[in-house]
C-alpha positions in Angstrom: 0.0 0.0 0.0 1.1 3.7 -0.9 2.7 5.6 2.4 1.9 8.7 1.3 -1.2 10.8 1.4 -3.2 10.6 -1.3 -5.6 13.4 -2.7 -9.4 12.9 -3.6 -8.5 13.7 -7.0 -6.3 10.9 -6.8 -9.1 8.4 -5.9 -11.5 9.5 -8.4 -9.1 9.0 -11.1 -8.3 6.0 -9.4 -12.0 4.9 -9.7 -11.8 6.6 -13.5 -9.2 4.5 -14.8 -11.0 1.2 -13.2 -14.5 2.5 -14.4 -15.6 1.8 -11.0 -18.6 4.0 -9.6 -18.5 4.9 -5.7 -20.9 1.7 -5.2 -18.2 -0.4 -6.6 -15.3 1.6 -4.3 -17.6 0.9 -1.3 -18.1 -2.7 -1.6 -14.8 -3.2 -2.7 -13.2 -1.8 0.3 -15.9 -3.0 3.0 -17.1 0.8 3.2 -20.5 2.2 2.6 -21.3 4.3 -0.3 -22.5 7.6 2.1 -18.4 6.7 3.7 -17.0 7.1 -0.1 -19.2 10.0 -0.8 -18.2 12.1 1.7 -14.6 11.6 1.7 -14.4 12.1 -2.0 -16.5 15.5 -1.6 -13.7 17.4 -0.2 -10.7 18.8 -1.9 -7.2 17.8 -1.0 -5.3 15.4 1.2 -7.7 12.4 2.0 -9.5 12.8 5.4 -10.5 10.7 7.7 -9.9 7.8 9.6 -6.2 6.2 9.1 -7.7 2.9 8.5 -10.7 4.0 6.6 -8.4 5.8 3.8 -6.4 2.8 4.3 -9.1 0.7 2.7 -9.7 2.7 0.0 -6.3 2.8 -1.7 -5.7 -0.7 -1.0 -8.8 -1.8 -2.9 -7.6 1.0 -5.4 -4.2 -0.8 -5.6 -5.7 -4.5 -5.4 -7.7 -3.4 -8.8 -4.4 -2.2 -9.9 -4.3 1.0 -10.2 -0.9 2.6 -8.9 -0.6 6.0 -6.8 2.0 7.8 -8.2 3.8 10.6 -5.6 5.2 14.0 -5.6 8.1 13.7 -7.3 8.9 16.8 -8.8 6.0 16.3 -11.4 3.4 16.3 -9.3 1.1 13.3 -7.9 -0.7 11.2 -10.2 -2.6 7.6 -10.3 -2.0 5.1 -13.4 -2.8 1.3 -14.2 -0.5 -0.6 -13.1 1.8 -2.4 -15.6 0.4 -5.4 -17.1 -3.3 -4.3 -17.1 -4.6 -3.1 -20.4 -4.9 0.5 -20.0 -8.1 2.4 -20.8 -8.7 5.2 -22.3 -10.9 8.2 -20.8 -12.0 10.9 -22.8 -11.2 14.4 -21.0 -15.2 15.5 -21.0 -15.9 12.5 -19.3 -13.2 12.7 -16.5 -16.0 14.7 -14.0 -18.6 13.6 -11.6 -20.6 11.7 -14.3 -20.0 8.2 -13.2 -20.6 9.0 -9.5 -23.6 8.2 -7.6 
């Protein structure tokens, strides 16, 4: 699992690249869908609980996507080698495929 804070942008693209809706997140990573909801509604560093967050990104990671730090470049989240990669158009990276 990632040890370093991720943002909610981070998840949702997360979620994006897996086409995964915030139902799927949820039961994914033993959390409800109002849990997801409300941790992806605010902007930044993901709040919290520790091991709520903690559940997230490793169902994230399980599904193979791949949390990419600061590194000079900024943070990012891409699919993890081996898994075909998909492709998202740009108007459809927004709220569309939440719940």
């Amino acid at each position: 699992m990632s040890t370093f804070r991720v943002t909610t942008r981070q998840i949702k693209a997360a979620r994006a690249l897996l086409d995964w809706s915030q139902s799927e997140l949820a039961s994914a990573s033993g959390l409800s869908v109002p849990t997801i909801k409300r941790i992806e509604s605010k902007a930044g560093d993901v709040g919290g609980r520790e091991g709520t967050v903690a559940r997230i990104v490793s169902a994230l990671e399980a599904a193979g996507a791949e949390f990419i730090p600061e590194n000079g470049g900024g943070v990012g989240v891409r699919l993890r080698e081996g898994r075909k990669p998909e492709t998202i158009a740009l108007e459809n990276l927004n709220a569309s495929n939440d719940e």
